[in-house]
N, C-alpha and C positions, 0 to 999 in steps of 0.2 A: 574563577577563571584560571587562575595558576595552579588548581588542580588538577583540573578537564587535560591543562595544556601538561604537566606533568604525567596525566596516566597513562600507563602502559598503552602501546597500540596494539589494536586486538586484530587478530588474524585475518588476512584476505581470504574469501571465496575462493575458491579453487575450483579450475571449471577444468573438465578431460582436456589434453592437449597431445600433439605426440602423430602417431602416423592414424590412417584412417584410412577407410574403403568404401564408396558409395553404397548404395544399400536402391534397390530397386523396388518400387510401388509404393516411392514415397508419401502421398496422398493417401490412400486407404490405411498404411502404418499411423498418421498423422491423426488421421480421421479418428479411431481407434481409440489412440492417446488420449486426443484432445476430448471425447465424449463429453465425460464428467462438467469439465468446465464451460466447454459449448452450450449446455443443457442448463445453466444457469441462468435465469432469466430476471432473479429479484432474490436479495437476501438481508436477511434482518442478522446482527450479531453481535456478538462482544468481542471488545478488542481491545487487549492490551499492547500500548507500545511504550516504547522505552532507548535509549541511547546518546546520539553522539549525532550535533550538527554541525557544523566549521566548530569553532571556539567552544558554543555549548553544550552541555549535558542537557537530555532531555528527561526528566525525570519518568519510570515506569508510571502509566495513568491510565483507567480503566474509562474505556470509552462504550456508548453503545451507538449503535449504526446501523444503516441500511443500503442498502442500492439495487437500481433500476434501469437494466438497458434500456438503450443507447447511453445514457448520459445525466442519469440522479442519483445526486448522493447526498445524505444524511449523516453528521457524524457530531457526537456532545461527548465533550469530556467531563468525566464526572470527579466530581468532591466527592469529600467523604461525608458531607453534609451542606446543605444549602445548596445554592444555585450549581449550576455548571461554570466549568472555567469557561468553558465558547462551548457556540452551536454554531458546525457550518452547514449550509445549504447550499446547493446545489441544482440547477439546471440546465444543460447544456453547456454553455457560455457564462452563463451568469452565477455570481456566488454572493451569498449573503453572510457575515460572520458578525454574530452574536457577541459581548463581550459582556454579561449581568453585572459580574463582580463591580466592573469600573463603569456599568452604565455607559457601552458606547458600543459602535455600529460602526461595521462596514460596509457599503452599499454597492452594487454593481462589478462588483470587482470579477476578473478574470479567473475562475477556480484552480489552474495553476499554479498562480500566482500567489496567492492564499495558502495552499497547501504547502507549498516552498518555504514563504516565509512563518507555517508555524512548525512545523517537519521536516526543512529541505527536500520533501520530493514535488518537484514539477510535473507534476499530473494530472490531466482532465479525468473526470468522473469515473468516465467509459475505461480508462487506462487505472484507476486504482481498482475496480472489478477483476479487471481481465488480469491483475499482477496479483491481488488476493487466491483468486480461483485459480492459479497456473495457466494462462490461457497467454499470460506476457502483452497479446495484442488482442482488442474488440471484436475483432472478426479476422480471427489468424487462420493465412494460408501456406501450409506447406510447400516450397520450390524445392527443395533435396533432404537427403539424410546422408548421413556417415555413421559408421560404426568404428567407434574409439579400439584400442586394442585391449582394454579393462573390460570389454562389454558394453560398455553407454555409448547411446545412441544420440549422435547431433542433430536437431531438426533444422532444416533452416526456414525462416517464416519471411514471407512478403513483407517487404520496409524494413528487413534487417536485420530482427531480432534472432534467438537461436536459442531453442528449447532441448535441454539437458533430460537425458530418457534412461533411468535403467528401473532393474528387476529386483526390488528387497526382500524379495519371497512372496510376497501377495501381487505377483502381479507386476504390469510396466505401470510407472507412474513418473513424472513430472517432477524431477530432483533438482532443479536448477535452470537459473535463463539469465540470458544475456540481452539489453534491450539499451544499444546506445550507449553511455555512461553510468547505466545503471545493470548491478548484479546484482539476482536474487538468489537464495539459498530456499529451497523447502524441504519441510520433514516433518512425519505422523500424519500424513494420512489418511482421510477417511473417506472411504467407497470412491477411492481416486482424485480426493479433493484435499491439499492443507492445510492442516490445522497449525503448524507453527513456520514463523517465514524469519529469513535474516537478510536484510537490504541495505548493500551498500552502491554507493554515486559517486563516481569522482567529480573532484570540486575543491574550487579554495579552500582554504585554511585545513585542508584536509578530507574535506567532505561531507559525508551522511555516513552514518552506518546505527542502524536500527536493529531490534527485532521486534516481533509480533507473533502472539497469541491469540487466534479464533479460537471463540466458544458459544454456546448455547447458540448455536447456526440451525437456522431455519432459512431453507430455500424454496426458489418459486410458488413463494405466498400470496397472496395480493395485496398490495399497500395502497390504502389509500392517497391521491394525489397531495395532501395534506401534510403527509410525511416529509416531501418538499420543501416545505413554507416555512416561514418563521413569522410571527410579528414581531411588531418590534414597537414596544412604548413608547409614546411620545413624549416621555423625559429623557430618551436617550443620546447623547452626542456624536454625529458622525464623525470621525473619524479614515483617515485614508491609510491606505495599507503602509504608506511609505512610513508610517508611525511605529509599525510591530514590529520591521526588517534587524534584526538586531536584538529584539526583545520577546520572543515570543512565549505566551502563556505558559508553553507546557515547559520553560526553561527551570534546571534546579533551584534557582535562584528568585524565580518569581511564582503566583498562586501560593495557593494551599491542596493541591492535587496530588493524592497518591495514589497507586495503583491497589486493588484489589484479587486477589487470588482469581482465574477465570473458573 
């Protein structure tokens, strides 16, 4: 802990600021941009994460995962041998989180909620898709654009958010979004989709601030509804979430989880 709280603080996000000019036809501009992530409908992948939650360090942990609009997600942290640290599930509303190591279960819980308390980020299914894939929102729709005086383009999205647009030579793609108290960073790229993300939230004790590595991504597959589900042995102890808030698996301090090269 009095390391986390001694290390250096790492750099904010920088989002374009400064004067600006509307920009005309902003929906077909939007349209445009967003393709790539619009067009994802199910993704299976690996995914490193790694960082900084109020107080804790999160150790770098190679996970593998899935997701399914509107609102399924899949996601196992892996060891470097034997079980997983957790498996969480996902359905709409509902979340189930796996816990082998300690033999215990969470049942019902709200998948926000869940994800908060093992990541600090509060976000349903549909909303960890749409922030992976640059889309920031489920079903995002453009109300304006600006054009910074660097060249990036500000989008602004229905309910808030505001999606960061320039040109690194290949093309416009999706550099950046603002969504509430949370700011992302994206970079590399691929067929207008990223593969490396930096997420930070404000928030006590200082916050969130992550990054994240996609790999071995494969999109619009079909997954069987199974992918969903978990069982869950009946030696296992439930458990309530109010138990992990403060302790969570992927903390330096707790498991046996390290990350793997993606």
């Amino acid at each position: 802990m009095l390391a986390a709280a001694c290390a250096p603080a790492r750099r904010p996000i920088e989002l374009p600021a400064g004067g600006s000019s509307p920009i005309p036809g902003h929906a077909a501009l939007w349209e445009r941009i967003a393709a790539p992530c619009r067009n994802v409908r199910t993704m299976e992948f690996l995914l490193v994460l790694g960082g900084r939650s109020g107080d804790s360090t999160l150790r770098r942990t190679r996970m593998r995962a899935a997701a399914e609009r509107p609102g399924s997600l899949r996601i196992e942290a892996l060891a470097p041998f034997g079980a997983p640290v957790f498996v969480f599930v996902a359905r709409d509303d509902r979340a189930t989180l796996l816990l082998p190591r300690d033999r215990q279960v969470v049942r019902e819980a709200r998948p926000a909620e869940v994800l908060y308390a093992l990541a600090g980020l509060a976000l349903d299914p549909g909303d960890v898709q749409a922030l992976l894939t640059g889309c920031l929102e489920p079903e995002p729709v453009a109300t304006a654009a600006r054009r910074h005086r660097d060249g990036s383009v500000a989008v602004e999205l229905r309910g808030g958010a505001t999606a960061f647009v320039r040109d690194p030579g290949g093309g416009q793609v999706i550099v950046a979004g603002r969504r509430g108290d949370l700011t992302v960073e994206y970079a590399e790229h691929v067929r207008g989709l990223p593969r490396r993300l930096r997420i930070q939230v404000e928030g006590p004790r200082g916050g969130t601030d992550l990054t994240a590595s996609l790999s071995r991504v494969s999109m619009n597959v079909e997954l069987h509804p199974a992918a969903f589900t978990v069982e869950v042995p009946p030696q296992y102890t439930p458990v309530t979430l109010a138990g992990l808030r403060g302790a969570s698996p992927l903390e330096e301090t707790a498991g046996t989880a390290v990350a793997a090269r993606p």
